[in-house]
KOLLODREN-135398 format. One line per 10 residues: number of its first residue (from 1); their letters; for each residue x, y, z of C-alpha. Coordinates in Angstrom, 1 decimal, always signed. Layout:
residues N
NUM> A> X:Y:Z; ...
This chain:
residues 638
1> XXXXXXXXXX> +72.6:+30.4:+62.3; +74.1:+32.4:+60.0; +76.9:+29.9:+58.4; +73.3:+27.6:+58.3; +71.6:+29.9:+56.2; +74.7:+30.4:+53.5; +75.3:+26.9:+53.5; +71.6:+25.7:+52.6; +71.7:+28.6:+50.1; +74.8:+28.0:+48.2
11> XXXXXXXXXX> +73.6:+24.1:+48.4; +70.3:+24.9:+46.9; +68.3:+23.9:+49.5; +65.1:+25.6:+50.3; +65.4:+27.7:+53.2; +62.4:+27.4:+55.7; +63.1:+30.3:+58.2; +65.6:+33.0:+58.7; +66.2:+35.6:+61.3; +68.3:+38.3:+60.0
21> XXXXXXXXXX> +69.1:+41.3:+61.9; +68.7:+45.1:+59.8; +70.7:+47.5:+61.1; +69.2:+51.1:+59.6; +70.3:+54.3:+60.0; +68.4:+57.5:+60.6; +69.7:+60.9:+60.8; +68.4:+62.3:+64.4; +65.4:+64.3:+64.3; +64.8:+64.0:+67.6
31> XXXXXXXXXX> +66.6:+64.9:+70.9; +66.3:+61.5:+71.8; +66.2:+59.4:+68.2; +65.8:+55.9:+69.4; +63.1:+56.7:+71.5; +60.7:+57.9:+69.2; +62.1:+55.2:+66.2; +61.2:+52.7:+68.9; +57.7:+53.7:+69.5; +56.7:+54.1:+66.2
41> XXXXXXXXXX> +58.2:+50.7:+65.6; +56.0:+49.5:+68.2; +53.2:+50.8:+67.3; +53.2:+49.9:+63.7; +54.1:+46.1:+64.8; +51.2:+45.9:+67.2; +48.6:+47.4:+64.7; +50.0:+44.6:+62.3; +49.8:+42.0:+64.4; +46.0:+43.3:+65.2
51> XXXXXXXXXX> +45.1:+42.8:+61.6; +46.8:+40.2:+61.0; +44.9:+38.3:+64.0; +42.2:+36.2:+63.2; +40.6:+37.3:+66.9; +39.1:+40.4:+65.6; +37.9:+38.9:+62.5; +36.0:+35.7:+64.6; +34.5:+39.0:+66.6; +33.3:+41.1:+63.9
61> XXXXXXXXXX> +32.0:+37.8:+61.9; +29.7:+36.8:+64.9; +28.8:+41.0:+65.1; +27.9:+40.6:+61.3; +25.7:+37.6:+62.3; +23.9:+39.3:+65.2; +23.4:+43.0:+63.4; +20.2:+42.0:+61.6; +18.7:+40.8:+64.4; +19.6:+43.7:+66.8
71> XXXXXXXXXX> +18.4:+46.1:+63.9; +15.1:+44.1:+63.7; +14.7:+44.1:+67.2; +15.9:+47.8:+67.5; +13.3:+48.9:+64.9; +10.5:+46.6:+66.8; +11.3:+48.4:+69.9; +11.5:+52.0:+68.6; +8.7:+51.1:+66.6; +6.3:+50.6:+69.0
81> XXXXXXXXXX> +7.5:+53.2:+71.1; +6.6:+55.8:+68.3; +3.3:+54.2:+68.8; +2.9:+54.8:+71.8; +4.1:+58.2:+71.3; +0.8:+58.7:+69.0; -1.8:+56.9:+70.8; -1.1:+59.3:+74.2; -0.5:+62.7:+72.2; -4.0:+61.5:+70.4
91> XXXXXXXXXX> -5.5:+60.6:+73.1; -3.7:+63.7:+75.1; -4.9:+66.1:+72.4; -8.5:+64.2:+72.5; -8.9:+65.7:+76.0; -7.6:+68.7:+75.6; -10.5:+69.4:+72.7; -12.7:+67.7:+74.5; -12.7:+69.9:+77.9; -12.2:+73.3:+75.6
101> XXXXXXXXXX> -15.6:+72.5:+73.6; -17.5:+71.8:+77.2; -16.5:+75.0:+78.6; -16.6:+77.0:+75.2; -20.1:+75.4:+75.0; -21.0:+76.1:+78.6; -19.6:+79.7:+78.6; -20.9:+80.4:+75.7; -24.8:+79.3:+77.1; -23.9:+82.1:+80.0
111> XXXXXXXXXX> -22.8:+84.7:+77.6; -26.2:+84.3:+75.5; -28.8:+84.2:+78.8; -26.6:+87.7:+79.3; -27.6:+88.6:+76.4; -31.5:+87.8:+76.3; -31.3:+89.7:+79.9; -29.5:+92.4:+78.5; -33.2:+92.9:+76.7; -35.5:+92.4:+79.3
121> XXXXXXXXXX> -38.0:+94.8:+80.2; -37.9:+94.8:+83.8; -34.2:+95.8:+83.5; -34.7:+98.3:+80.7; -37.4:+99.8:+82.7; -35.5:+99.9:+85.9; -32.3:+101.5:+84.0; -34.1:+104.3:+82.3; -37.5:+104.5:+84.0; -36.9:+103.7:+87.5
131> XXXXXXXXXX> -38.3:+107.2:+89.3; -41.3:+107.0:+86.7; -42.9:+103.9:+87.9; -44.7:+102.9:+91.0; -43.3:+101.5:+94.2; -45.6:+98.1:+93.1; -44.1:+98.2:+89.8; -41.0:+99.1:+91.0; -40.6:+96.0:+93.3; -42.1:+93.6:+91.3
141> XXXXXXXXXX> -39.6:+94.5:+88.5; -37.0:+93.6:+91.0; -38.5:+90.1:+92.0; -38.4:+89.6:+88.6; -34.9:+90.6:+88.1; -33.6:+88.3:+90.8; -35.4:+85.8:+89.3; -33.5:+85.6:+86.4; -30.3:+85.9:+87.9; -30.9:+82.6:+89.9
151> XXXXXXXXXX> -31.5:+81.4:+86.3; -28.4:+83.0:+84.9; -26.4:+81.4:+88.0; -27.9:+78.3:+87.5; -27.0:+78.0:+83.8; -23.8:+76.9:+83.9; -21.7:+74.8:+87.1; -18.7:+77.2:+86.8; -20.7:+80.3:+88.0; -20.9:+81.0:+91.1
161> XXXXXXXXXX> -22.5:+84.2:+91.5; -24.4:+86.8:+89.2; -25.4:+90.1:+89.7; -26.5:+93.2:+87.9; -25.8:+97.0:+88.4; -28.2:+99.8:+87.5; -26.4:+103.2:+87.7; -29.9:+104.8:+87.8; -31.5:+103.5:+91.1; -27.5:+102.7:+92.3
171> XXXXXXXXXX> -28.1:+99.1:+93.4; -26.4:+95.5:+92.7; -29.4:+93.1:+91.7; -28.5:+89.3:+93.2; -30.1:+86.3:+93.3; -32.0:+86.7:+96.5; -31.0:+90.6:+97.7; -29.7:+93.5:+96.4; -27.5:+95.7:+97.2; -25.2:+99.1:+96.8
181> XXXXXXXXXX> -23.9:+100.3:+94.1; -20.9:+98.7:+92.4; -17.7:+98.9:+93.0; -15.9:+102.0:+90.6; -13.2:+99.6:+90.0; -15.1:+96.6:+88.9; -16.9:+98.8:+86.9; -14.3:+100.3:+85.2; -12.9:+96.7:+84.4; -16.1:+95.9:+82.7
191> XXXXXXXXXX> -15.9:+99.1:+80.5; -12.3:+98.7:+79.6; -12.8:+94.9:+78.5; -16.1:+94.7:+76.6; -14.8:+92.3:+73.8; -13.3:+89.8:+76.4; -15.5:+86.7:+77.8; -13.4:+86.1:+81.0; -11.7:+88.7:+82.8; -9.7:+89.1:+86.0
201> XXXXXXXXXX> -10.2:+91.3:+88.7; -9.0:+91.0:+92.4; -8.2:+87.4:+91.9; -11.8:+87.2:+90.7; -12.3:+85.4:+86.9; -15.6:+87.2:+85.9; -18.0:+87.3:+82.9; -19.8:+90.3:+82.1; -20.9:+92.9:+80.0; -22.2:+96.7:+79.9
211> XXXXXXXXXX> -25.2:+98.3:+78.2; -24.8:+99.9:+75.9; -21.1:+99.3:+74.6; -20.3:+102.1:+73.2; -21.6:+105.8:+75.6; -22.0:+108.9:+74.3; -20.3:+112.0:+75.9; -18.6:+109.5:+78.8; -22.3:+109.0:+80.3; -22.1:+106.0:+82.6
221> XXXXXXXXXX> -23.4:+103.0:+81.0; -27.5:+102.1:+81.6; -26.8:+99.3:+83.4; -23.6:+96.0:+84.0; -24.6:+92.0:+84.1; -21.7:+90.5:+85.7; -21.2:+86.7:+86.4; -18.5:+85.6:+88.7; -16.7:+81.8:+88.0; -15.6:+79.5:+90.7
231> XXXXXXXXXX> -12.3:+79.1:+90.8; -12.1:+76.0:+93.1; -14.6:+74.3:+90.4; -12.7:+75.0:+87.4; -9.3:+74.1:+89.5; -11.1:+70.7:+90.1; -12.1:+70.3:+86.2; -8.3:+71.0:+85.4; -6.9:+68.6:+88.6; -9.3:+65.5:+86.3
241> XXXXXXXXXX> -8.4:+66.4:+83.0; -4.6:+65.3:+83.6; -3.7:+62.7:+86.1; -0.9:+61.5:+87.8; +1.7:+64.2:+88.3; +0.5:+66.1:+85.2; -1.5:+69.0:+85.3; -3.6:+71.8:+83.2; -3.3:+75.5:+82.9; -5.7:+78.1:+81.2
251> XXXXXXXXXX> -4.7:+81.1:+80.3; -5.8:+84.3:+78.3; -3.9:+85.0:+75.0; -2.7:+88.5:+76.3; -1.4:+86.6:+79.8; -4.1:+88.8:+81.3; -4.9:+85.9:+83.5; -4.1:+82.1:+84.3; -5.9:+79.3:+86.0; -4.1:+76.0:+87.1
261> XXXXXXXXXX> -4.7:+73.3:+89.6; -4.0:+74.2:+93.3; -1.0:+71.6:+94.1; +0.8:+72.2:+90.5; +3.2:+74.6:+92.1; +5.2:+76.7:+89.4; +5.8:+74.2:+86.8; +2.9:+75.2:+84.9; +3.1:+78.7:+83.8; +7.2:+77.4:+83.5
271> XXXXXXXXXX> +6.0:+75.1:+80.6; +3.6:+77.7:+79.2; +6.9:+80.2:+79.1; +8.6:+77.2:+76.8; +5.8:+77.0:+74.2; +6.3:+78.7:+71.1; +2.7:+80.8:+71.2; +3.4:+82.0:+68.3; +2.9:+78.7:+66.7; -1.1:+79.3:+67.9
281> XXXXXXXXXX> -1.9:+82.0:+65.5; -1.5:+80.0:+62.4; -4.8:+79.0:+60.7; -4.7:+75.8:+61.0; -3.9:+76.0:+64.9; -8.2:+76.0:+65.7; -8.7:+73.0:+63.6; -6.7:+70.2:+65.6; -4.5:+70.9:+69.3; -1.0:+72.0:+69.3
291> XXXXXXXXXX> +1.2:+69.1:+70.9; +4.9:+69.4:+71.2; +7.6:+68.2:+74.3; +9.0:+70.6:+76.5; +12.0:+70.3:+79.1; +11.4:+72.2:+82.9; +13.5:+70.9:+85.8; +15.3:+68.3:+84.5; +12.0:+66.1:+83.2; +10.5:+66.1:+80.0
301> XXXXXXXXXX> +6.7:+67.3:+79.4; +4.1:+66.2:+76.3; +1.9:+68.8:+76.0; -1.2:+69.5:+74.5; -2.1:+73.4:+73.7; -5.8:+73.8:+72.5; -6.5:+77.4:+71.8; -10.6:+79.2:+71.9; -11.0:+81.8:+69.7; -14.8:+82.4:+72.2
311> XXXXXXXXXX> -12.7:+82.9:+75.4; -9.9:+84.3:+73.9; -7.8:+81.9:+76.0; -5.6:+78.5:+75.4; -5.9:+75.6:+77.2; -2.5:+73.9:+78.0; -2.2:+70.4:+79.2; +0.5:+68.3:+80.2; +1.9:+65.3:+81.0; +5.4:+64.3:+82.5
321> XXXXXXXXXX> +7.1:+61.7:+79.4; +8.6:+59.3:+82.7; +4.5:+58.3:+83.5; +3.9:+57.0:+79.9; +6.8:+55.9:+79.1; +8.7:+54.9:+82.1; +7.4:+50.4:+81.1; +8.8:+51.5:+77.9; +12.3:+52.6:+79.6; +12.6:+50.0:+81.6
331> XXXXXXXXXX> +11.9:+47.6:+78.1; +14.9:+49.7:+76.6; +17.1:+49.2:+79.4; +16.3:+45.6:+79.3; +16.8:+45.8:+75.5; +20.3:+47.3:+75.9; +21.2:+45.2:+78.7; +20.0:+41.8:+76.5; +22.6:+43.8:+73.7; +25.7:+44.4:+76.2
341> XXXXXXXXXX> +25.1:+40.5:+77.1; +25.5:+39.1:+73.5; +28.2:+41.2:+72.9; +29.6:+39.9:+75.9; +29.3:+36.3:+75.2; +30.4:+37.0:+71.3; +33.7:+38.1:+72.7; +34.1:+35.3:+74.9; +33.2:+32.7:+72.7; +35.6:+34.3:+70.0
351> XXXXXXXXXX> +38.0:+34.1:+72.4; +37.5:+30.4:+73.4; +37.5:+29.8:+69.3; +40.4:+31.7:+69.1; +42.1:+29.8:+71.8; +41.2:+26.1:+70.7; +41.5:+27.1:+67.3; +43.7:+30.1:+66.6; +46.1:+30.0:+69.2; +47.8:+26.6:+68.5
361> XXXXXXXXXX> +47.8:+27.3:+64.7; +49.4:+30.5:+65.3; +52.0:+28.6:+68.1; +53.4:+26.1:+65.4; +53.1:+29.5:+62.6; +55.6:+31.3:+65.0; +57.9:+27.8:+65.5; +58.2:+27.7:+61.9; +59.4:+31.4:+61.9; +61.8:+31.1:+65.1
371> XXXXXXXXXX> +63.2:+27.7:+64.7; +67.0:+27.6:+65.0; +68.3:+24.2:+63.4; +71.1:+24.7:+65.3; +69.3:+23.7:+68.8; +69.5:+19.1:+69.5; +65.4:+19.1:+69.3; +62.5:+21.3:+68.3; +59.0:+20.0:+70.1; +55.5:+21.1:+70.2
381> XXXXXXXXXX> +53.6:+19.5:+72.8; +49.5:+20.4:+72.9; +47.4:+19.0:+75.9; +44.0:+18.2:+73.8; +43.7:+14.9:+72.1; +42.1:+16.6:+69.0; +43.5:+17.4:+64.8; +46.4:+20.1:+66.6; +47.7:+16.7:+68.3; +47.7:+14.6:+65.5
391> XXXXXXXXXX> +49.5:+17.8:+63.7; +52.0:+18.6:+65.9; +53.6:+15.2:+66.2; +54.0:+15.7:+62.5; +55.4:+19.0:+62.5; +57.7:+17.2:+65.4; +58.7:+14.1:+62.7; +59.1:+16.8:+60.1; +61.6:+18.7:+62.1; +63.6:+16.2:+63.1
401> XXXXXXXXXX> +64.0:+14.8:+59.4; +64.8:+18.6:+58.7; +67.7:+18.6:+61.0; +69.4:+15.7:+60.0; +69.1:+16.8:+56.4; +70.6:+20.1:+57.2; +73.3:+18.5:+59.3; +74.2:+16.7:+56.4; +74.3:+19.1:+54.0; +76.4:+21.8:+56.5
411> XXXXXXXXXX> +78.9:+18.9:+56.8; +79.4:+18.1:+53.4; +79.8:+22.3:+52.9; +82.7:+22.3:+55.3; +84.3:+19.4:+53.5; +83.9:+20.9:+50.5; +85.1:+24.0:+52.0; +88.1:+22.6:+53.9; +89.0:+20.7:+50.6; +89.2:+24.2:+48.9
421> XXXXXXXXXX> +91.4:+25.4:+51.8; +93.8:+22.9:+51.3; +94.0:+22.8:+47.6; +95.1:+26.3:+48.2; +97.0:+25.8:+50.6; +98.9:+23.1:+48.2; +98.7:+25.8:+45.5; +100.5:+28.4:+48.0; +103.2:+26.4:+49.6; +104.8:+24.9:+46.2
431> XXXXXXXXXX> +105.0:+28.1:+44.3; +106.4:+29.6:+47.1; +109.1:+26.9:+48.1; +110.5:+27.4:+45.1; +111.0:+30.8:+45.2; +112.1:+30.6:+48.8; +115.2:+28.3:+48.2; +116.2:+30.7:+45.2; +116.3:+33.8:+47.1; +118.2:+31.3:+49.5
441> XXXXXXXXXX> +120.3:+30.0:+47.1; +121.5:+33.8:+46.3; +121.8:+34.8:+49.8; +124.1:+32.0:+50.1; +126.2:+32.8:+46.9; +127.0:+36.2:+48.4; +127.2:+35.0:+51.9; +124.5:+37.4:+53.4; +124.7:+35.3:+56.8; +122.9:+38.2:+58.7
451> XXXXXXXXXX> +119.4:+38.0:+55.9; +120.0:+34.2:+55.9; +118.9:+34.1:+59.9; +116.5:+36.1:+58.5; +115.1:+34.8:+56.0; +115.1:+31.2:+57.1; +112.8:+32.8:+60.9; +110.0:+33.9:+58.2; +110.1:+30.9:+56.6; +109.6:+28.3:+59.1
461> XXXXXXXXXX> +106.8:+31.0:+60.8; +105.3:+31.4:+57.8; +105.3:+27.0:+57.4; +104.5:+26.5:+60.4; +101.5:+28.3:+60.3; +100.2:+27.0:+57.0; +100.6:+23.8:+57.7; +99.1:+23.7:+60.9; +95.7:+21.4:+60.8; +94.2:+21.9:+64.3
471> XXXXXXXXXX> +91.7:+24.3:+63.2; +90.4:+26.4:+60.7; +89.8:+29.6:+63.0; +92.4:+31.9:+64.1; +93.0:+35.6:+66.1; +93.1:+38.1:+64.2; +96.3:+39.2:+65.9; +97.6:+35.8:+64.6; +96.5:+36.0:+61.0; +97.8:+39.4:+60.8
481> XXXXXXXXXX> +101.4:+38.2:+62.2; +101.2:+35.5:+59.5; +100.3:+38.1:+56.9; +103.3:+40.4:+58.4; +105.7:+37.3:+58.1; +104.8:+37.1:+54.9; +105.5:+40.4:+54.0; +108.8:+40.6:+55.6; +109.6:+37.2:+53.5; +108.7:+39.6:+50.2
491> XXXXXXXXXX> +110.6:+42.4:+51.6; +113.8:+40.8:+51.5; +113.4:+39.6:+47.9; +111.9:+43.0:+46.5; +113.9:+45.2:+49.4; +114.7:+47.7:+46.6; +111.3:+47.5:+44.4; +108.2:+47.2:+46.7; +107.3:+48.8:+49.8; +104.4:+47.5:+52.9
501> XXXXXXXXXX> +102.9:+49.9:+55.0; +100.4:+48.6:+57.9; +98.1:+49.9:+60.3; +97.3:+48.9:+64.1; +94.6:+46.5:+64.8; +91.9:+48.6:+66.4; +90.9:+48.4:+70.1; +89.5:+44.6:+70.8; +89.9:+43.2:+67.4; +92.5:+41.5:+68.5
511> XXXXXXXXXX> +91.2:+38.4:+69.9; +88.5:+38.3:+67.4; +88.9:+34.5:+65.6; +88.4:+34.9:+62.0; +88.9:+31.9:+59.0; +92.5:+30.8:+59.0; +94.1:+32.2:+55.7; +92.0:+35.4:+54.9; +94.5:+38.3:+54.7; +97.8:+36.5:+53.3
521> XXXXXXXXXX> +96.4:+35.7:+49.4; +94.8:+39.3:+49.5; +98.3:+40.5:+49.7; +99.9:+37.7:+47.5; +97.8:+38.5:+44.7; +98.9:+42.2:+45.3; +102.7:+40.7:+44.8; +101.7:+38.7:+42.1; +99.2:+40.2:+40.0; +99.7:+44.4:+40.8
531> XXXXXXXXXX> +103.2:+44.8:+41.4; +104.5:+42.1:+39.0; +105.7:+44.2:+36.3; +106.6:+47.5:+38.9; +110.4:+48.3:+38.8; +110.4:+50.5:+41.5; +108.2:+52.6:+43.7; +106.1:+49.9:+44.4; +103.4:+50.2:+47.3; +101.4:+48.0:+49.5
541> XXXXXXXXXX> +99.3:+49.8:+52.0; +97.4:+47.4:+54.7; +94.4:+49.8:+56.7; +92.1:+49.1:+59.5; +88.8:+51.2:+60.5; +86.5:+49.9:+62.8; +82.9:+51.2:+62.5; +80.6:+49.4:+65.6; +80.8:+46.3:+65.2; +82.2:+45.9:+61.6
551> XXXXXXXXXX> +86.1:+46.0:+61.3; +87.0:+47.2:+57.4; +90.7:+45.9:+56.6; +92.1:+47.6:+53.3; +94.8:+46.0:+51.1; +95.7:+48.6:+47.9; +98.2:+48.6:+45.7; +99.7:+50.8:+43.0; +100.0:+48.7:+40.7; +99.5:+49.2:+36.7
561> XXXXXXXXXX> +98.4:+46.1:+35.4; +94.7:+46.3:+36.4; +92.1:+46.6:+33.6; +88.6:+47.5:+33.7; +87.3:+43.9:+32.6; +89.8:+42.6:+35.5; +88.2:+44.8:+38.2; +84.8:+43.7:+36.4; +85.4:+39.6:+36.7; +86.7:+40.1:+40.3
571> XXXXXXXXXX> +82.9:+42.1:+41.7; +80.6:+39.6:+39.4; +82.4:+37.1:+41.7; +81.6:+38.5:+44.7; +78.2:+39.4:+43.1; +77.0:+35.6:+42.8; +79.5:+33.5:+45.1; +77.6:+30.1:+43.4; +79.2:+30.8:+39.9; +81.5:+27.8:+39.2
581> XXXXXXXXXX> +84.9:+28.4:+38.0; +88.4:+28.0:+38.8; +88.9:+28.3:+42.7; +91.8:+31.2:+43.4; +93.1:+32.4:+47.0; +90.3:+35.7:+46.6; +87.2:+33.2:+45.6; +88.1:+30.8:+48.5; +88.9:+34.3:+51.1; +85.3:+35.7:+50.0
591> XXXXXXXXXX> +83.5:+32.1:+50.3; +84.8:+31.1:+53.6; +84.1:+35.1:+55.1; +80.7:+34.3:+53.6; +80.4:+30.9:+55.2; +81.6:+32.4:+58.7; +79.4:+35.8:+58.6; +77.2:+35.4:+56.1; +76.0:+38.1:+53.8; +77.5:+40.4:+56.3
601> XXXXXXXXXX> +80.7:+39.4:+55.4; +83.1:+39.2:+52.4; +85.1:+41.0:+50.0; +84.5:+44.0:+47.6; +86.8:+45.4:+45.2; +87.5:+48.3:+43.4; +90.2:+50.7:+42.1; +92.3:+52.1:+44.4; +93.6:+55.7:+44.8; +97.3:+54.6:+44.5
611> XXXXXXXXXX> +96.0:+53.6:+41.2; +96.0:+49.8:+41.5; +93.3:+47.1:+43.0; +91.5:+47.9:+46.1; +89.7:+44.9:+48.5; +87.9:+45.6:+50.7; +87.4:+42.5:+53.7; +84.8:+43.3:+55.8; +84.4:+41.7:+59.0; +81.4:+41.9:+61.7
621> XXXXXXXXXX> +82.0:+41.5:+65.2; +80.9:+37.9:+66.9; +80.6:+36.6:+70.7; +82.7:+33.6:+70.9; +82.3:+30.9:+73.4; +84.7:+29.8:+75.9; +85.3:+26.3:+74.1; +86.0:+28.8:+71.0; +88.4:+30.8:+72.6; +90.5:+28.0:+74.3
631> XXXXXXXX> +90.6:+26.5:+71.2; +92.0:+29.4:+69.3; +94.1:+30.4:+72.2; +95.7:+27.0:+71.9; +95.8:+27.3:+67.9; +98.0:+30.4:+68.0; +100.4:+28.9:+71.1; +101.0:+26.1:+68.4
């Protein structure tokens, strides 16, 4: 692929796809480098290839489409939800006022017929006078007296049984009877709690009130109206002001005591522990009811706080969130279902785009990149009779065209290239005859049989060799002997003025078939062009390092004659191999390495340390075939 590539590019043809392999070296950072080279590698391919896939760019075009109409629907839905919202905590809070202002109105009817009796005469008399007056006055009065109390019972539904103390005669007036004194204790509760409405004791929610307020000297009041509530009645007006499993508390402002429906267990005073109470002494607080959410055992409450400033109590009402809005819920959950679904079917219909669509585009995309012109036949084949059909079979005509173009051009490359080779060879073998049969000649004059033998063995190797036209690839082990031969022909004619100094062929190089004629001219132009004018002490050194897979062969001389603009000419024509010119032994080496390894190979040049030119061939390892290696194994046998 690689000869291909060179040959389209020194032809000026366009080249449509390459694959070139980048070795890179990376000091180890790690204790295991390639590992973590490798996974970054990986990484940063796959997050390319994600961009660069039209798949997530189908996706978020139909997600663009659809966002409008989910945030329209979204806004609907949490719209009327708010809505909601308000309409129950208005008509929560509606309630709430309503049930405080009935029993703040009813209460407050109580507390003033408590008052009016509080100035009645009968009871006046019958607190300060009671010994005085007759046992007909005396009775009567206390008719009377109960008489009013069934009125004072009777004035609200709540009360369920008044009474009145007198100290002085030390009876309990009732509604039909009357009876001993009061208890001390319930007495004392009344004294200790004249500014409260409602007040607890034993369980008991009372109304009442002494005469006078305020004693003199601790004297025991004149007399005490007191007024108990029923507890199962109020109960039952807080079980209907919330339904379902809501429920209603009321409660004094100093906790003193709390009322809530029989079956509401413990959540109730729970909630009433979570409302900031603090919140109900702001101004404003008597005007409109307190709502706000709380969270108890995992639920979520509304509630509704209305406080009395009469009763000196707040009214807390709740309602669990799941029983208003559990419709709504269930609309959400549909909502986000109906959401998941479209997204579904977005992604699946991008994928069924991306597979018609997308997927064969990208198909012929990556045969254009991986096409190898080397292979008989390149085909796309697509199984839908649609414009990727029609398309293919033209990419398929188009390639096929593109081969035989390319075959044409690579063949008239090599011809050109094998014409080179063999005017060089015809440059080579002339010059060199000549001087042959003269060191010949003068070998004969002094009858040096021994160097004749020889001489003439080089000579016909070296011949042999060149001539030979059953290839153009050889062993490296065979170029090198030819090179050697050489060498040894030069010895015996500069025995006393130049010196050649090899190196081993590394390892496996040995076998590895490189371009007939690559090593020979490096070191005739070393004979010819550095050591021409050298008297004596001339060198030629010949190295080999192998590094991997790239073998580095060395030929540097000491020679004088090299000038800067010489060592300049010879790296501009390595630099550009296209520059027309006369075609030397080093032009046709470094074209042919090009040809045969592509950019990988060549020569480089430079100044040596011996003093002379320095080239540098440079030649990467290739697999060979087995019809490649029987057919250099048979080139070197002949």
């Amino acid at each position: 692929m690689l000869k291909l590539l060179a040959v389209l590019a020194e032809a000026g043809q366009p080249v449509v796809n390459s694959r070139v392999t980048v070795i890179v070296r990376i000091p180890p950072v790690f204790n295991r480098p390639g590992e973590a080279i490798m996974v970054t590698k990986w990484r940063r391919t796959m997050m390319l290839l994600w961009f660069k896939s039209i798949y997530p760019k189908i996706v978020a075009g139909f997600l663009l489409a659809i966002t409008p109409v989910y945030a329209a629907a979204l806004y609907m839905n949490e719209s009327g939800l708010a809505s909601v919202e308000q309409e129950i905590t208005q008509s929560l809070n509606a309630r709430t006022n309503f049930f405080m202002r009935t029993l703040e109105q009813e209460l407050r009817s109580t507390v003033l017929l408590m008052n009016d009796l509080s100035q009645d005469s009968d009871l006046q008399k019958l607190s300060t006078i009671a010994p005085a007056m007759s046992r007909s006055e005396y009775f009567q009065a206390i008719n009377r007296l109960q008489g009013k109390m069934r009125l004072l019972q009777s004035s609200n539904q709540y009360v369920q049984e008044a009474k009145t103390y007198i100290p002085l005669i030390e009876k309990t007036i009732e509604q039909v009877s009357y009876e001993g004194a009061m208890p001390p204790e319930q007495m004392k509760a009344l004294e200790e709690h004249p500014d409260r409405v409602i007040f607890e004791w034993k369980n008991k929610l009372l109304l009442g009130m002494v005469y006078p307020e305020r004693m003199r000297n601790d004297n025991p009041p004149n007399f005490a109206i007191a007024a108990e509530l029923s507890v199962p009645k109020m109960q039952t007006a807080l079980l209907q002001l919330a339904t379902g499993d809501g429920g209603a508390v009321l409660i004094g402002v100093d906790n003193s005591w709390v009322l809530t429906r029989e079956d509401a267990g413990s959540i109730g005073p729970r909630l009433v522990e979570r409302i900031d109470m603090e919140a109900l002494t702001n101004t404003e607080f008597s005007k409109l009811p307190y709502n706000t959410k709380v969270r108890a055992d995992g639920a979520n409450y509304w509630v509704s706080v209305e406080r009395s400033a009469f009763l000196n109590a707040d009214l807390v009402v709740y309602v669990p969130e799941d029983e208003f809005l559990g419709p709504l819920g269930k609309y959400r959950l549909i909502f986000f279902g109906l959401s998941g679904f479209s997204l579904l079917v977005v992604i699946l219909f991008s994928g069924w785009i991306y597979r018609r669509i997308h997927q064969p585009l990208q198909r012929m995309v990556r045969t254009f990149r991986n096409i190898d012109f080397d292979s008989p036949r390149v085909e796309l084949r697509h199984k839908h009779h649609d414009e990727f059909h029609d398309l293919y079979e033209q990419f398929n005509h188009m390639v096929k065209r593109l081969q035989v173009l390319i075959h044409e051009v690579f063949e008239q490359k090599i011809r050109s290239q094998r014409s080179e080779l063999k005017q060089l060879q015809s440059q080579i073998n002339p010059h060199f005859l000549y001087n042959s049969f003269f060191t010949l000649h003068q070998m004969g004059e002094m009858q040096d049989y021994e160097n004749i033998v020889r001489f003439t063995r080089h000579l016909g190797e070296y011949f042999r060799f060149i001539t030979r036209n059953a290839a153009d690839e050889v062993s490296l082990k065979a170029e090198v002997g030819h090179a050697k031969a050489y060498v040894d022909i030069q010895s015996i004619r500069f025995h006393n003025r130049i010196s050649a100094y090899w190196d081993d062929i590394p390892g496996d190089w040995e076998r590895q078939d490189v371009p007939l004629l690559i090593l020979q001219p490096l070191i005739e132009n070393a004979y010819e062009h550095g050591l021409e004018e050298k008297e004596t002490d001339g060198q030629i050194r010949v190295a080999m390092a192998a590094e991997r897979h790239v073998l580095h062969i060395i030929v540097e001389d000491n020679g004088e004659t090299l000038t800067d603009e010489k060592l300049r000419n010879l790296q501009s024509m390595t630099a550009n191999s296209d520059v027309k010119g006369e075609i030397t032994g080093l032009s046709n080496v470094h074209r042919r390495l090009r040809l045969k390894f592509g950019p990988a190979g060549g020569l480089a040049f430079s100044r040596s340390r011996l003093g002379g030119l320095r080239i540098d061939m440079t030649l990467p390892k290739q697999e060979r075939s087995e019809m490649d290696e029987e057919q250099v194994q048979n080139t070197d046998r002949g």
